[in-house]
N, CA, C and O atoms as a Maestro MAE file, in Angstrom:
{
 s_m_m2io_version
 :::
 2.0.0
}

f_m_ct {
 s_m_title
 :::
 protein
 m_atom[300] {
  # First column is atom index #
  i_m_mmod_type
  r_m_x_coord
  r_m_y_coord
  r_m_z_coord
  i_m_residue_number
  s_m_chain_name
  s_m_pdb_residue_name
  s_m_pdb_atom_name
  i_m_atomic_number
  :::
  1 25 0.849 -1.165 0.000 1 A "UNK " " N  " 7
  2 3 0.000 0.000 0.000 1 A "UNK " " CA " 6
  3 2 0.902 1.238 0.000 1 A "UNK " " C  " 6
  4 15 1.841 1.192 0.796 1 A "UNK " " O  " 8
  5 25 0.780 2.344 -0.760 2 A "UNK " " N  " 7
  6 3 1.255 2.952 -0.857 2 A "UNK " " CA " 6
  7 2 1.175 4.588 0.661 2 A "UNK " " C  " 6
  8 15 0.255 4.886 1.422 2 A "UNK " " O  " 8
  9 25 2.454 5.168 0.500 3 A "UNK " " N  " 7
  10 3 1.842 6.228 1.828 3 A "UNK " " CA " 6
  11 2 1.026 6.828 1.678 3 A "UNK " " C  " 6
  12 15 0.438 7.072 2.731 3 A "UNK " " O  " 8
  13 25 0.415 7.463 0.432 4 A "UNK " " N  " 7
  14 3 -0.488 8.206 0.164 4 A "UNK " " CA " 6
  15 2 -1.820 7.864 0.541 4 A "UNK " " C  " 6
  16 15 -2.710 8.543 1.054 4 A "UNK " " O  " 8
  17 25 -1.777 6.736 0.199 5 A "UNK " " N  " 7
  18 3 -3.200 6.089 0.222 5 A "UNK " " CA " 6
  19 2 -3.672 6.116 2.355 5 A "UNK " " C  " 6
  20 15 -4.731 6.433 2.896 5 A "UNK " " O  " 8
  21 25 -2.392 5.655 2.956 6 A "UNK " " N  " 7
  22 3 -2.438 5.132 3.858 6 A "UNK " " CA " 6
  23 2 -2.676 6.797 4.727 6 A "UNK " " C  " 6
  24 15 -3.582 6.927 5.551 6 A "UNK " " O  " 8
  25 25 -1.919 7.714 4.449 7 A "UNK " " N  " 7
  26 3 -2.115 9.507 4.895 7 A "UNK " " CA " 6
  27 2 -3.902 9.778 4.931 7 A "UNK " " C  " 6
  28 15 -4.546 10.392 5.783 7 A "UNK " " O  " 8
  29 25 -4.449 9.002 3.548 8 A "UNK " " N  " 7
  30 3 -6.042 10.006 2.882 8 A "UNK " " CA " 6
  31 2 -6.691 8.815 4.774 8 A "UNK " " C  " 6
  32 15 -6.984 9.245 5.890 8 A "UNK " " O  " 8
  33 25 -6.655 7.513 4.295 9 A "UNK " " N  " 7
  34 3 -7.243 6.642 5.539 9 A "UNK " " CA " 6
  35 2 -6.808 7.251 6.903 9 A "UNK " " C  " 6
  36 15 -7.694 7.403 7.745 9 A "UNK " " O  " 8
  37 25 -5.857 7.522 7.129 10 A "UNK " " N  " 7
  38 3 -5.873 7.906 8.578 10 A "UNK " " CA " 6
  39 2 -6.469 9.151 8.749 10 A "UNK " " C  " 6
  40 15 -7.096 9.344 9.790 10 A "UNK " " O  " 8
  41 25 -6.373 10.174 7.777 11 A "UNK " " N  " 7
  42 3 -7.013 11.698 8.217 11 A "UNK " " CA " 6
  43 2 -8.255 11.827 7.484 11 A "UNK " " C  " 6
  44 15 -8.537 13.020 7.370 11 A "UNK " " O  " 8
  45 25 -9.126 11.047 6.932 12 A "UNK " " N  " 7
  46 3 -9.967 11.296 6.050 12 A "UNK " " CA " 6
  47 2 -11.492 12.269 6.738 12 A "UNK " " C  " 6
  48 15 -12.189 13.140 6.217 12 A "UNK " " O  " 8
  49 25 -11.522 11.788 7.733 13 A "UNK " " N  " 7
  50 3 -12.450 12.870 8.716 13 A "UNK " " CA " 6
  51 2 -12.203 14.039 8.194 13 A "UNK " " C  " 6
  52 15 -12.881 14.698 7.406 13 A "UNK " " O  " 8
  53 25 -10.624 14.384 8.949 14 A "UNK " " N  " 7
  54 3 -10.402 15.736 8.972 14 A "UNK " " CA " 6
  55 2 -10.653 16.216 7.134 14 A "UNK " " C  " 6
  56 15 -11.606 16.966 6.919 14 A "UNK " " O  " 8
  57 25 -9.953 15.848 6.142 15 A "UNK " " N  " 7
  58 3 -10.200 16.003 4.607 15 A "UNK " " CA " 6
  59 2 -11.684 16.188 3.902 15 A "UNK " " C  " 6
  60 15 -12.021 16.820 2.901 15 A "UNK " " O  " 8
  61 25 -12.524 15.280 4.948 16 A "UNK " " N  " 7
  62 3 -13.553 15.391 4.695 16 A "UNK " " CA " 6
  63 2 -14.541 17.006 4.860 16 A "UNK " " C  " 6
  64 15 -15.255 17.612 4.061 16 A "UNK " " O  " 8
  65 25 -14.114 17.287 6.388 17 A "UNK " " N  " 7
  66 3 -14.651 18.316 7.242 17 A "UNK " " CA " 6
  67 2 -13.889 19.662 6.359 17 A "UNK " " C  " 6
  68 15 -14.434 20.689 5.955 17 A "UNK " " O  " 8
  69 25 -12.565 19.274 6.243 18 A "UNK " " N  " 7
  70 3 -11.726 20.633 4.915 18 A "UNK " " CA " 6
  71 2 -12.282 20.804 4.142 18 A "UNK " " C  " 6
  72 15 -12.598 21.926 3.747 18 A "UNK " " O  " 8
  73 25 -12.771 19.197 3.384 19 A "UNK " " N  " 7
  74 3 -13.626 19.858 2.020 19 A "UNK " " CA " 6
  75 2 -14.677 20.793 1.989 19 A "UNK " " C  " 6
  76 15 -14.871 21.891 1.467 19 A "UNK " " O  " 8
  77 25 -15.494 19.758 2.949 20 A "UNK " " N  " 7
  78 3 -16.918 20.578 3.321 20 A "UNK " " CA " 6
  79 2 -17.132 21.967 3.339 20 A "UNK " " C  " 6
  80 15 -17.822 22.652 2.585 20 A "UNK " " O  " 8
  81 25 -16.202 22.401 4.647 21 A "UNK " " N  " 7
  82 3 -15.882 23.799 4.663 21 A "UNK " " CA " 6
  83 2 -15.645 24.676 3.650 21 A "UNK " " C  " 6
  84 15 -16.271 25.681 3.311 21 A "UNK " " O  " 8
  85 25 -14.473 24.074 3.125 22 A "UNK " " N  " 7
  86 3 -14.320 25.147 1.287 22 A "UNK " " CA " 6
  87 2 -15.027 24.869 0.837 22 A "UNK " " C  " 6
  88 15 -15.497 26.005 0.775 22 A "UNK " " O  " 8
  89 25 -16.183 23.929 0.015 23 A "UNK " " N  " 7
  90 3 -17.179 24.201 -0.606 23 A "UNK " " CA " 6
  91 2 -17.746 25.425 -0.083 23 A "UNK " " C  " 6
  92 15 -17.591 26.535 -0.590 23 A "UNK " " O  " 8
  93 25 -18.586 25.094 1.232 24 A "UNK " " N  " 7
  94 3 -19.657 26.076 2.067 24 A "UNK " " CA " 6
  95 2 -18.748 27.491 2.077 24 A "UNK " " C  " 6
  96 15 -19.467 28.477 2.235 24 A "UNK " " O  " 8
  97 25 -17.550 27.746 1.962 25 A "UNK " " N  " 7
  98 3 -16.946 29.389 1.521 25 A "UNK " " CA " 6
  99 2 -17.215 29.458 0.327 25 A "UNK " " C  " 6
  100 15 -17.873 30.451 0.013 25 A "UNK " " O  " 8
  101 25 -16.926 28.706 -0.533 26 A "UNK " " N  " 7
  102 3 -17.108 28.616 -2.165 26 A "UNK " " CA " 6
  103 2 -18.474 29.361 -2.087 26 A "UNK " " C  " 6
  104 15 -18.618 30.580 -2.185 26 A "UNK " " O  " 8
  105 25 -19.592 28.301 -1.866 27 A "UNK " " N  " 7
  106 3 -20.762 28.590 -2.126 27 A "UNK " " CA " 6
  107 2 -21.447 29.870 -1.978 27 A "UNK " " C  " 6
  108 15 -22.182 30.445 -2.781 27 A "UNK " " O  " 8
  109 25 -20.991 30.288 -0.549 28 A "UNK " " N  " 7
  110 3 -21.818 31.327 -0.007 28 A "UNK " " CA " 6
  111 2 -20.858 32.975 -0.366 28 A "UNK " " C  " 6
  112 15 -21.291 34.106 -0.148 28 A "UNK " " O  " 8
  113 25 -19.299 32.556 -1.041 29 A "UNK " " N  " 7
  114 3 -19.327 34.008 -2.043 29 A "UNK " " CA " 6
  115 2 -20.027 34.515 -3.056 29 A "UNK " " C  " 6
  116 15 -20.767 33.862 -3.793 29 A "UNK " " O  " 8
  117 25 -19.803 35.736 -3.121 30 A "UNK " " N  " 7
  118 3 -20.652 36.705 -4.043 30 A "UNK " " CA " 6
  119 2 -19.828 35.961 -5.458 30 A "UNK " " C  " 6
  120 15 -18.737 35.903 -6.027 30 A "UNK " " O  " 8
  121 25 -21.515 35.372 -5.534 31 A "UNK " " N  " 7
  122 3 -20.794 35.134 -7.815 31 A "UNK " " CA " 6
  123 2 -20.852 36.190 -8.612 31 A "UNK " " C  " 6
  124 15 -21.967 36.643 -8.873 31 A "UNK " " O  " 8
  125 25 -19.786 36.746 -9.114 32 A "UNK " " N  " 7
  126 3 -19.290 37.891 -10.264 32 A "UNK " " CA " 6
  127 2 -20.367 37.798 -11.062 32 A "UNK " " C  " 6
  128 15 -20.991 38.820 -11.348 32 A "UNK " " O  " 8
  129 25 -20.741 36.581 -11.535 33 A "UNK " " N  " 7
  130 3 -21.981 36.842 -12.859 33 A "UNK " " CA " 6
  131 2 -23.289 37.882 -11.947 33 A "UNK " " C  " 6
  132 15 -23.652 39.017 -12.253 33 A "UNK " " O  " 8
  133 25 -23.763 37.052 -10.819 34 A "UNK " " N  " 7
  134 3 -24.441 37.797 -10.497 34 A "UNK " " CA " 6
  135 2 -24.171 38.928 -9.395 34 A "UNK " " C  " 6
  136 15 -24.914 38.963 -8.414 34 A "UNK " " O  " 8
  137 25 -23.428 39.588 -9.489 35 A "UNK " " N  " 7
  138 3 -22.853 41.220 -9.313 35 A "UNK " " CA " 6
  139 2 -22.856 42.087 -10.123 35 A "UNK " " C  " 6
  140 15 -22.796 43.310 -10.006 35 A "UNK " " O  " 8
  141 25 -22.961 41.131 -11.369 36 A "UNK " " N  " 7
  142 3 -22.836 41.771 -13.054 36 A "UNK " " CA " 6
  143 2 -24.215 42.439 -12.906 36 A "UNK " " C  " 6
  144 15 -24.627 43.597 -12.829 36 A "UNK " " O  " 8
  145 25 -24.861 40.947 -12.900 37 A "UNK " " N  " 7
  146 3 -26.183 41.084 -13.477 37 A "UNK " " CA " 6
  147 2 -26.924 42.229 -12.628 37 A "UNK " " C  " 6
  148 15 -27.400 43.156 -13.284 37 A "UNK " " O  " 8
  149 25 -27.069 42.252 -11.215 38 A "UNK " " N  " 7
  150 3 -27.403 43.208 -10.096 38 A "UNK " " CA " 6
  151 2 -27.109 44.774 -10.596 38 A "UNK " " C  " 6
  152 15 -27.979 45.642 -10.521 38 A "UNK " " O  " 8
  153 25 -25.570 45.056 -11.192 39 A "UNK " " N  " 7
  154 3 -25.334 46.370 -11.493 39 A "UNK " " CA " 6
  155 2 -25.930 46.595 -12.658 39 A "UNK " " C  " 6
  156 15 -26.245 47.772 -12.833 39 A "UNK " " O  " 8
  157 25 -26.276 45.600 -13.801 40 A "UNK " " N  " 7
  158 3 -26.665 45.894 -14.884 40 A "UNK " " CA " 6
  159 2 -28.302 46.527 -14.689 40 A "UNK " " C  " 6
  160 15 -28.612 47.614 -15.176 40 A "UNK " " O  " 8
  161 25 -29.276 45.674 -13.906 41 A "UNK " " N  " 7
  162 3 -30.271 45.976 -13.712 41 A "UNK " " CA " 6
  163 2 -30.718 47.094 -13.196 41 A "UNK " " C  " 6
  164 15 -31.711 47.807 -13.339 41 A "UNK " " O  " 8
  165 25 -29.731 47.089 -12.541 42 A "UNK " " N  " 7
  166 3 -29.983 48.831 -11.734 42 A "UNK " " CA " 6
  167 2 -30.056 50.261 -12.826 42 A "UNK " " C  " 6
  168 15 -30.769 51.257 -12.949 42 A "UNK " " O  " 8
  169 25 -28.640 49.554 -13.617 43 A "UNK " " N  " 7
  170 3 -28.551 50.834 -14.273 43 A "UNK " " CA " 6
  171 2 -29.489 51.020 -15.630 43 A "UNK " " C  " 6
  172 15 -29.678 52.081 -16.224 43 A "UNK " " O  " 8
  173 25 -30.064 49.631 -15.990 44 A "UNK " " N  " 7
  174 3 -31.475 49.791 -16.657 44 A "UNK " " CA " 6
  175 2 -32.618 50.647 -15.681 44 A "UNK " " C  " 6
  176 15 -33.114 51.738 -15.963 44 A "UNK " " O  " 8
  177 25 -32.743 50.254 -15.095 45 A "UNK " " N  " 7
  178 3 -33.828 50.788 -14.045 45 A "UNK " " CA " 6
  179 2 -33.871 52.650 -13.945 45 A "UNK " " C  " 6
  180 15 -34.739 53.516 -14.056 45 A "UNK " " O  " 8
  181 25 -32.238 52.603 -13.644 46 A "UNK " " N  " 7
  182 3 -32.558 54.218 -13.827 46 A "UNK " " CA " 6
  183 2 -32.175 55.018 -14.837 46 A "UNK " " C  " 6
  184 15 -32.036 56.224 -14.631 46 A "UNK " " O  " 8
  185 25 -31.955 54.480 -16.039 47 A "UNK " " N  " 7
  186 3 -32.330 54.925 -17.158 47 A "UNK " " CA " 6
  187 2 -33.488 54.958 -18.080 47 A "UNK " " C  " 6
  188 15 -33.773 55.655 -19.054 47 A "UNK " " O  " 8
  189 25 -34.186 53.768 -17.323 48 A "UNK " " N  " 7
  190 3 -35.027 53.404 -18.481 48 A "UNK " " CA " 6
  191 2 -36.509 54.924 -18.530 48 A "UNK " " C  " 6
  192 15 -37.270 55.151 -19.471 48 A "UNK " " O  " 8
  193 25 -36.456 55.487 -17.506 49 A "UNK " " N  " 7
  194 3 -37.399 56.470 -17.660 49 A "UNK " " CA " 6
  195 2 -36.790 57.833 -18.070 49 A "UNK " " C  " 6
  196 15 -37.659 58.685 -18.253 49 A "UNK " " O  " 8
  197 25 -35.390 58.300 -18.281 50 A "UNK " " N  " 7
  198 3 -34.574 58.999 -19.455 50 A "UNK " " CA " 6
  199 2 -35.331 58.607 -20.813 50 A "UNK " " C  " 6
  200 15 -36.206 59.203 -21.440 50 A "UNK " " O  " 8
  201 25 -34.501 57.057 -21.102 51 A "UNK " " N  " 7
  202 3 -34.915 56.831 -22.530 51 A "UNK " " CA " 6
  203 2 -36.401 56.710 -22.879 51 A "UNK " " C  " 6
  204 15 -36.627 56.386 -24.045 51 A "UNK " " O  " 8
  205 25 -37.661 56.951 -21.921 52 A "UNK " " N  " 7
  206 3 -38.835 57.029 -22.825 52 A "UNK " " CA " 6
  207 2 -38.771 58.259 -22.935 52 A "UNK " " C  " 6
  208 15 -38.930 58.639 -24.095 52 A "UNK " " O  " 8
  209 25 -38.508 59.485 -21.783 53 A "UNK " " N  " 7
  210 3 -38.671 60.583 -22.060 53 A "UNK " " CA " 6
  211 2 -38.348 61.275 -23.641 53 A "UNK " " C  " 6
  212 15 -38.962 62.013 -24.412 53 A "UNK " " O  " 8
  213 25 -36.837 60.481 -23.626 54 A "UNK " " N  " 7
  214 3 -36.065 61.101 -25.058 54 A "UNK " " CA " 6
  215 2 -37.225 60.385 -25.847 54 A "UNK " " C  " 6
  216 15 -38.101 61.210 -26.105 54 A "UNK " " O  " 8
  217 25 -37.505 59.213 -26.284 55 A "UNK " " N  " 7
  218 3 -38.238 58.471 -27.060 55 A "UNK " " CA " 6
  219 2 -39.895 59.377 -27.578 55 A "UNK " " C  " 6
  220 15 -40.472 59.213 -28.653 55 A "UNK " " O  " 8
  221 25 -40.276 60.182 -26.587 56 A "UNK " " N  " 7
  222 3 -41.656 60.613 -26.508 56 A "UNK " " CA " 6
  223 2 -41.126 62.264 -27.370 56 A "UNK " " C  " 6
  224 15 -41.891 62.804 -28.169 56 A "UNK " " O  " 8
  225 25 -40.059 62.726 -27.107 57 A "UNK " " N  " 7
  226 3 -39.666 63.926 -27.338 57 A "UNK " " CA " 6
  227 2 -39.811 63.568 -28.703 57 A "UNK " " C  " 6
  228 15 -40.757 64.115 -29.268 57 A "UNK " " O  " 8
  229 25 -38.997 62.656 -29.499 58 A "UNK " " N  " 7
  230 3 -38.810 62.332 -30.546 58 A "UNK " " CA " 6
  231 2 -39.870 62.111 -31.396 58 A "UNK " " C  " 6
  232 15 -39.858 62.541 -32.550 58 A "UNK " " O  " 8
  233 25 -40.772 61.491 -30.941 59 A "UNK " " N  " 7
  234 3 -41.787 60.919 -31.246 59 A "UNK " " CA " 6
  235 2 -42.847 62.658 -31.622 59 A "UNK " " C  " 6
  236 15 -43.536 62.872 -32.619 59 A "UNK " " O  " 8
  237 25 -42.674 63.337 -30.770 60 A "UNK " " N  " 7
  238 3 -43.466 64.579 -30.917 60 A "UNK " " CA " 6
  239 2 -42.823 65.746 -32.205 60 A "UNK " " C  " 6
  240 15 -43.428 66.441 -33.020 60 A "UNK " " O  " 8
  241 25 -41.286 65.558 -31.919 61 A "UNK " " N  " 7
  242 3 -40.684 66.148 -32.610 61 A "UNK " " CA " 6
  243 2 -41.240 65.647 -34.475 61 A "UNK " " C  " 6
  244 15 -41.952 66.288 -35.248 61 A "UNK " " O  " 8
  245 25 -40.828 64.824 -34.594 62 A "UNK " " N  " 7
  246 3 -41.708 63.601 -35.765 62 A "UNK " " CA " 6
  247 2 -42.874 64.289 -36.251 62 A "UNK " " C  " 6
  248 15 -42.849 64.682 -37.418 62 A "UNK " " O  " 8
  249 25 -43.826 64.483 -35.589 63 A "UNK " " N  " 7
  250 3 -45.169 65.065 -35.624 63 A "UNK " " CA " 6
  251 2 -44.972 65.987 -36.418 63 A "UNK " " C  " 6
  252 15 -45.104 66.085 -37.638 63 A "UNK " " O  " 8
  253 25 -44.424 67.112 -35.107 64 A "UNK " " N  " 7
  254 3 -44.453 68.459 -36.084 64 A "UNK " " CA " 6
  255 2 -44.019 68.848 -36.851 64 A "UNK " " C  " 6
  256 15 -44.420 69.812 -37.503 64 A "UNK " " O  " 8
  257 25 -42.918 68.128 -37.044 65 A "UNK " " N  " 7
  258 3 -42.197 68.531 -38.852 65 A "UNK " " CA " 6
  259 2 -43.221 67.919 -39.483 65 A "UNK " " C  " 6
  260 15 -43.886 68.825 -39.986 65 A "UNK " " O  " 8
  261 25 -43.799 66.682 -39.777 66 A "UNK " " N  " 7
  262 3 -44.983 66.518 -40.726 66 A "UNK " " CA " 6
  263 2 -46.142 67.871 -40.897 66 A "UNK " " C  " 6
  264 15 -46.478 68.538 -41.876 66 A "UNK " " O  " 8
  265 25 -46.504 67.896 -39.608 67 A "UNK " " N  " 7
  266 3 -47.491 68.963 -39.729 67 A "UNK " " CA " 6
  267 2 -47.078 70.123 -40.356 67 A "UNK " " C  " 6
  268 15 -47.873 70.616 -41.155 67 A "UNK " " O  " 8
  269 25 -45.626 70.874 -40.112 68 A "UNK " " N  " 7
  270 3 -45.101 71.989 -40.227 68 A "UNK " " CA " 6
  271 2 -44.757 71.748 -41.813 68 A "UNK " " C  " 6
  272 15 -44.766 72.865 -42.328 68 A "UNK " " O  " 8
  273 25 -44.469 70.793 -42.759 69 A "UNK " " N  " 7
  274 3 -44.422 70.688 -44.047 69 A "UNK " " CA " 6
  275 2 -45.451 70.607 -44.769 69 A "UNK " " C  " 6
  276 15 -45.281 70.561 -45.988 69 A "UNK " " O  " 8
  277 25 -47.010 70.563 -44.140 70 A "UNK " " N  " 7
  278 3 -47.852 70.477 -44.155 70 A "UNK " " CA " 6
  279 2 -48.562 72.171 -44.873 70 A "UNK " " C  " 6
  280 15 -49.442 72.324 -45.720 70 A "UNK " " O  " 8
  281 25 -47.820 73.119 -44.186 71 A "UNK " " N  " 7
  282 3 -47.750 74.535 -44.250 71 A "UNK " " CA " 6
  283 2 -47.232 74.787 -45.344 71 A "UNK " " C  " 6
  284 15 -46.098 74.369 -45.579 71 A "UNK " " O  " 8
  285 25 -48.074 75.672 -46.454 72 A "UNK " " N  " 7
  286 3 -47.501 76.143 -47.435 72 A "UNK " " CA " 6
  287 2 -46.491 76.919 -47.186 72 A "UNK " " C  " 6
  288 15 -46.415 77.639 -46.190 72 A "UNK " " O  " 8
  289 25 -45.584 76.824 -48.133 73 A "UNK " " N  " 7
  290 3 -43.837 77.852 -47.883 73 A "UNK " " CA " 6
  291 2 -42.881 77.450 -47.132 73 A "UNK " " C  " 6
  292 15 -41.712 77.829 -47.060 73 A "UNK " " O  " 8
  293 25 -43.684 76.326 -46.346 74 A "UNK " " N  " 7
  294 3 -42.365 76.224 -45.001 74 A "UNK " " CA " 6
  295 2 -41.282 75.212 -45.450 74 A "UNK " " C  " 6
  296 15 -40.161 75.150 -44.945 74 A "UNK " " O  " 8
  297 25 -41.771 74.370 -46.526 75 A "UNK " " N  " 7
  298 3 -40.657 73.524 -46.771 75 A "UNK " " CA " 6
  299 2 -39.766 73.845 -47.525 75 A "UNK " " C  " 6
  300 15 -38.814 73.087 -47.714 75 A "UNK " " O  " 8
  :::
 }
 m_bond[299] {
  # First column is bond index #
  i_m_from
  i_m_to
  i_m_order
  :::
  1 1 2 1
  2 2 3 1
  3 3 4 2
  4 3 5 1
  5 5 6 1
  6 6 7 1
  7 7 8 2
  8 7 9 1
  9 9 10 1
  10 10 11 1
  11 11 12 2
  12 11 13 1
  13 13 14 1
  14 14 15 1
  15 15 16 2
  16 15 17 1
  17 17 18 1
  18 18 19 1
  19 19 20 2
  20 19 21 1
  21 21 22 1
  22 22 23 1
  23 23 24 2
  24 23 25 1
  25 25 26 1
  26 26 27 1
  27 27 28 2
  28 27 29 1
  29 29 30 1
  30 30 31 1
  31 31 32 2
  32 31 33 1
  33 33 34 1
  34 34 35 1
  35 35 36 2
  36 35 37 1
  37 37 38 1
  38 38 39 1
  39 39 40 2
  40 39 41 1
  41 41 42 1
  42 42 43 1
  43 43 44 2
  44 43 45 1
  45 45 46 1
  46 46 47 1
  47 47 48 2
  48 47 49 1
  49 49 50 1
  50 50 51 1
  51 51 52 2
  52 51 53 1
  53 53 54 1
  54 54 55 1
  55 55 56 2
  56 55 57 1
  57 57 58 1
  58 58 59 1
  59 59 60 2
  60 59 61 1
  61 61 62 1
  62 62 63 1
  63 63 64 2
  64 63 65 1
  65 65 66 1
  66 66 67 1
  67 67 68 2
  68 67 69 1
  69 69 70 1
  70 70 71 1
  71 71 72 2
  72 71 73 1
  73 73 74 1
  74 74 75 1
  75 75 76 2
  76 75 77 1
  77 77 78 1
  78 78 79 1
  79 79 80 2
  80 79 81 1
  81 81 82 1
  82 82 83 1
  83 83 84 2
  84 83 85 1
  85 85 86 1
  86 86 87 1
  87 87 88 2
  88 87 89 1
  89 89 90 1
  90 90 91 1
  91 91 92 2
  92 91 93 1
  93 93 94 1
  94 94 95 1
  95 95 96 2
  96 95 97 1
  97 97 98 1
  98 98 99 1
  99 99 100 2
  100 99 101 1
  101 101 102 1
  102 102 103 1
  103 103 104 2
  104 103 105 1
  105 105 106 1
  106 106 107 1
  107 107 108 2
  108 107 109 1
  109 109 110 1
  110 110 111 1
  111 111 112 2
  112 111 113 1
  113 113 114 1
  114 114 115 1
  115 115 116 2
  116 115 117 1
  117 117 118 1
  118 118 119 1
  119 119 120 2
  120 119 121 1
  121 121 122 1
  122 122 123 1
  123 123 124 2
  124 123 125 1
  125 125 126 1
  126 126 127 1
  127 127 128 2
  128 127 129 1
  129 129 130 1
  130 130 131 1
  131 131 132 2
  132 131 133 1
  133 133 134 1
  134 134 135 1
  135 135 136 2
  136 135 137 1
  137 137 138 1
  138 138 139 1
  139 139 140 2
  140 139 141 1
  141 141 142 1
  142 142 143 1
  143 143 144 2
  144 143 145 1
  145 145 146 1
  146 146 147 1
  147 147 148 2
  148 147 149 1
  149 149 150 1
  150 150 151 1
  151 151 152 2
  152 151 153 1
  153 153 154 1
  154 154 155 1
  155 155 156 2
  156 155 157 1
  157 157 158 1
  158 158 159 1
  159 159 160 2
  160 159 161 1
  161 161 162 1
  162 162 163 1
  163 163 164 2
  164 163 165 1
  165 165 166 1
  166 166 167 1
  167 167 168 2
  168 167 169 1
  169 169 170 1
  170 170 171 1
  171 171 172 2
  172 171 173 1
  173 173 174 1
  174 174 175 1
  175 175 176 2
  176 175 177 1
  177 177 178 1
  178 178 179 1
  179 179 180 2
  180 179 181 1
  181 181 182 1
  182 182 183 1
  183 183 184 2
  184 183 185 1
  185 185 186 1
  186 186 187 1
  187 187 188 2
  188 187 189 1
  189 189 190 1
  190 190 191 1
  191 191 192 2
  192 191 193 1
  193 193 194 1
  194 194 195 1
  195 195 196 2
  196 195 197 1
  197 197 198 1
  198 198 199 1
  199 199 200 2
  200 199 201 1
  201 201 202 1
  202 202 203 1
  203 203 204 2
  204 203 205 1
  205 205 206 1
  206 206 207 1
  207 207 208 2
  208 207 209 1
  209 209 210 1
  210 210 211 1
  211 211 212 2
  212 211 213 1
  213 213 214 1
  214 214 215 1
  215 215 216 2
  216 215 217 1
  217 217 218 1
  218 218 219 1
  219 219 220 2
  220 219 221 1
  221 221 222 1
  222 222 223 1
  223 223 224 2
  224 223 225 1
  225 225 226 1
  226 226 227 1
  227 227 228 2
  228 227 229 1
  229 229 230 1
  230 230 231 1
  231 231 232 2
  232 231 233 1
  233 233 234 1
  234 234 235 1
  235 235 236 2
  236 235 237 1
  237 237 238 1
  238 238 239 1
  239 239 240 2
  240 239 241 1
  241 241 242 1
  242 242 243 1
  243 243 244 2
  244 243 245 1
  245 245 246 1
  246 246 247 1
  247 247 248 2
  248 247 249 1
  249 249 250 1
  250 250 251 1
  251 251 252 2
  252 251 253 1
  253 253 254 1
  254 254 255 1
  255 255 256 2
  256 255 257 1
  257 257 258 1
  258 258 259 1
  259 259 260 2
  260 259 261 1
  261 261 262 1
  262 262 263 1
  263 263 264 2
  264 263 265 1
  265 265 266 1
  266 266 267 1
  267 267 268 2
  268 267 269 1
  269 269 270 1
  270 270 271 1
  271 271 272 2
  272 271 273 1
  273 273 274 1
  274 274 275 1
  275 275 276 2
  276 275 277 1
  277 277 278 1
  278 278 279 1
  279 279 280 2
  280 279 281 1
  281 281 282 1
  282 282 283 1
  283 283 284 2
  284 283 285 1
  285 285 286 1
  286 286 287 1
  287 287 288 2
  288 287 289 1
  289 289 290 1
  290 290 291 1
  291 291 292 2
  292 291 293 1
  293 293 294 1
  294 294 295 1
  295 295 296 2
  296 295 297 1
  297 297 298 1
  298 298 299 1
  299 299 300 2
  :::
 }
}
């Protein structure tokens, strides 16, 4: 039998209880994807009532040049 083998058998509790532990740190850090995703949403959130504003401006702007070409002479 080799020592290695014979090291994992005598301490395997303890290896066991190590693993465990680093998983359960693993697990319970902050995942980057979702830190991403958290900042991304936010900064939709407080833009997104900017971009209808601009969107509605536009939308009006649109209008009145139709109407205003509408006007003899003006075009």
């Amino acid at each position: 039998m080799n020592k290695f083998a014979r090291i994992v058998r005598k301490h395997r509790a303890a290896l066991l209880a190590l693993s465990v532990a680093a998983s359960n740190a693993m697990a319970q850090s902050t995942d980057p994807f979702e830190a991403a995703l958290t900042e991304a949403t936010s900064k939709v959130t407080e833009y997104a009532g900017a971009l209808v504003g601009l969107a509605a401006v536009g939308v009006v702007f649109m209008i009145a040049i139709k109407y205003v070409k509408k006007i003899r002479g003006a075009a």
